[in-house]
C-alpha positions in Angstrom: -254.8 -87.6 137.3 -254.8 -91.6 137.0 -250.8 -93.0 136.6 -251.2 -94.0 133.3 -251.7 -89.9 132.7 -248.9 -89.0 134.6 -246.6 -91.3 133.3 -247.4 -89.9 129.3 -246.7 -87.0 130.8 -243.3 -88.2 132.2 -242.2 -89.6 128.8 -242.9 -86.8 127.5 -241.0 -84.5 129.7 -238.3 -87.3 129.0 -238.0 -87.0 125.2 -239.1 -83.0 125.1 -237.4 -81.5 128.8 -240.4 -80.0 129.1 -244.8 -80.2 128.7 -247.2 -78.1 127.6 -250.8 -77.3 128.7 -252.1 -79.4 126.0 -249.9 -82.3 127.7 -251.6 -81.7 131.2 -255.3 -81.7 129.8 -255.2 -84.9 127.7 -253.4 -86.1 130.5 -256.6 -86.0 132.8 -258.9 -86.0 129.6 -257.7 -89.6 128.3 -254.1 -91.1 128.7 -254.4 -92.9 125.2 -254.9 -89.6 123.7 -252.1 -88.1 125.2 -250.0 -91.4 124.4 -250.9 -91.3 120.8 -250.7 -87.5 119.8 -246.8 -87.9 122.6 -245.9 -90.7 120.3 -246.1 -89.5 116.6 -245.0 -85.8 117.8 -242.1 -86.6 119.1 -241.4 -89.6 116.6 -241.7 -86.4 114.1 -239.3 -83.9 116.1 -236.9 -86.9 116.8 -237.3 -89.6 115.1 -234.4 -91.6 113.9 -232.4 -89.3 110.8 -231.7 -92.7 109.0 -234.3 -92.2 105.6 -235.6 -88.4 106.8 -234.2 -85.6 104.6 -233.9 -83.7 107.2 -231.5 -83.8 109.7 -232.6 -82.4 113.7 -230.8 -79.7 113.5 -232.8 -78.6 110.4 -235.9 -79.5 111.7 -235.7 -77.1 114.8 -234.8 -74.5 112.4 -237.7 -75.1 110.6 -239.6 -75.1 113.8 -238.3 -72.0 114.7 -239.9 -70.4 111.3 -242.9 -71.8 112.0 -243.3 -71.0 115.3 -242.9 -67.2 114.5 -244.6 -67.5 111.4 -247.7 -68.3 114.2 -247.5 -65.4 116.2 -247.8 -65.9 119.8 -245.9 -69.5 119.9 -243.2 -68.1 122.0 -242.4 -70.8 123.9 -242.0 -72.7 121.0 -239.9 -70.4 119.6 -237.5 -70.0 122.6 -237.7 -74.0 122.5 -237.3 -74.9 119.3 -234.1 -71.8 119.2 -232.7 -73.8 121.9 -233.2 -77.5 120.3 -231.2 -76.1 117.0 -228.2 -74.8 118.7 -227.6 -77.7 120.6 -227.6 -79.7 117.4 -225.5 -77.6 115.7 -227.2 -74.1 114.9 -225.6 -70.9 115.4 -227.6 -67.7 116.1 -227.0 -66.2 112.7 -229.0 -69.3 111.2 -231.4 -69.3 113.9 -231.6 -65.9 113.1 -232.4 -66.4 109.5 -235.3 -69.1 109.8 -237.0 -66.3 111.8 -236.8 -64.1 109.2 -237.7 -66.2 106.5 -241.4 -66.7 108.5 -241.6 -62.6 108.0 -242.2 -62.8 104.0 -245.2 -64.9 104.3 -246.1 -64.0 107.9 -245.4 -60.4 108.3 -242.5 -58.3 110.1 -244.3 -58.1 113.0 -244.2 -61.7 113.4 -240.5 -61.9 113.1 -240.3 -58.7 115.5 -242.2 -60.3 118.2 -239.4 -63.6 117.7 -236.7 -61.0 118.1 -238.0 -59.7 121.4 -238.3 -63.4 122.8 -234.4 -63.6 121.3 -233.4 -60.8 123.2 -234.6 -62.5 126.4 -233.8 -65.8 125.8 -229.6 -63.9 125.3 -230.5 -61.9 128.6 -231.6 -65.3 130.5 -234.7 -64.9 130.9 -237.0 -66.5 128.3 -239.5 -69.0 129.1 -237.2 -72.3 128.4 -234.3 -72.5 130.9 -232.1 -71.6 128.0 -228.5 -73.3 128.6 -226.9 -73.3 125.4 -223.0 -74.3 123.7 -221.3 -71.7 124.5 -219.4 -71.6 120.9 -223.1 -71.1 119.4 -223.8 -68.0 122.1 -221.4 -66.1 120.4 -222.1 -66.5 116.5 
């Protein structure tokens, strides 16, 4: 991987706490790839809230539906769960943008979030999953 790869990947790791696989492959694919799709993703998760409608803690809630309206996107599930409690969510609310993917995606969508809930309380999701300890208990 050439430096200007690994350092996209640092910033993102920076702004996110964490990369994906996609990260790692443009990485060593083409840097300016990786700098440009880094840039306006995370300008989109966490951009400034001065104009936006929504504020971040509404956006990782709609993250959250979205990623289990997708099926399989646990990580960004347990990721985006995370990201909304620390701006403010509480698990009820977390909860409910979950269920709000299962009209148009299906219950077994949303039962396949609950599962990655259920680890993520017991510790042992995917993201390292430190969260307020006020929102833990709503």
């Amino acid at each position: 991987m050439t430096p200007e790869g690994k350092a996209e990947l640092d910033k993102i790791r920076d702004v996110r706490g964490y990369t994906l696989p996609v990260h790692e492959y443009l990485a060593e694919l083409n840097p300016e790839f990786l700098k440009r799709y880094g840039n306006l993703a995370s300008y989109t998760i966490f951009g400034e809230e001065e104009g936006r409608a929504l504020d971040l803690k509404t956006r990782f809630l709609v993250l959250v539906g979205v990623t289990t309206a997708i099926k399989g996107d646990r990580e960004g599930v347990e990721w985006a769960s995370k990201r909304a409690i620390q701006n403010g969510a509480t698990w009820k609310e977390v909860y409910e943008a979950a269920f709000m993917a299962a009209l148009p995606a299906g219950i077994p969508a949303f039962e396949a979030t609950c599962r990655a809930f259920n680890e993520m309380k017991k510790g042992e999701g995917w993201v390292d999953q430190e969260v307020p300890e006020e929102a833990a208990n709503t």
